[in-house]
C-alpha positions in Angstrom: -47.7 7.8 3.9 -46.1 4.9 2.0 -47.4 2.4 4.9 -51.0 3.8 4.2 -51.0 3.2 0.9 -49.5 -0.7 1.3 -52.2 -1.3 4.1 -54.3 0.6 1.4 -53.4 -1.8 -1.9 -53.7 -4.4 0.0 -57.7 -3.8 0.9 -58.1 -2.9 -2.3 -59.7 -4.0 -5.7 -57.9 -5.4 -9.0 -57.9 -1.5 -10.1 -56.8 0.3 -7.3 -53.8 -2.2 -6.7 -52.9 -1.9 -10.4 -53.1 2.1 -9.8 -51.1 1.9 -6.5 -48.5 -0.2 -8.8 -48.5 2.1 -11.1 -48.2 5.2 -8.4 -44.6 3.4 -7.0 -43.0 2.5 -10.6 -43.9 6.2 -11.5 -42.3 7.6 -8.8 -39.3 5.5 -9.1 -39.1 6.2 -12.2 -39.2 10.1 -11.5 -36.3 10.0 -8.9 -34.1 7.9 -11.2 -34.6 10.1 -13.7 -34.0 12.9 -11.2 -30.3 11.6 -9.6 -29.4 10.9 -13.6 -29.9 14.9 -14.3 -28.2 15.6 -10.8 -25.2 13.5 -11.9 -25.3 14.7 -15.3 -25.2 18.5 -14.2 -22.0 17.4 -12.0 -19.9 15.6 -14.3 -19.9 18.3 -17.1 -17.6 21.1 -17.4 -18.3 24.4 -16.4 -16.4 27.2 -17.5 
């Protein structure tokens, strides 16, 4: 999946590299913010 969309962006036009760009900093961006709530979760204390 990730390999299409390189070979993909790499074909492509100005856009559609911008909007694969844009696809891989938003989903880094939602699995950073994901293992931040994970850790959060862990480290308080539940009673």
């Amino acid at each position: 999946m990730i390999g299409e969309l390189l070979s993909g962006m790499a074909h492509s036009s100005g856009p559609g590299f911008v909007g694969v760009s844009l696809i891989f900093i938003y989903l880094a961006w939602i699995l950073t913010i994901g293992c931040l709530r994970v850790k959060e979760a862990m480290d308080e204390d539940h009673h």
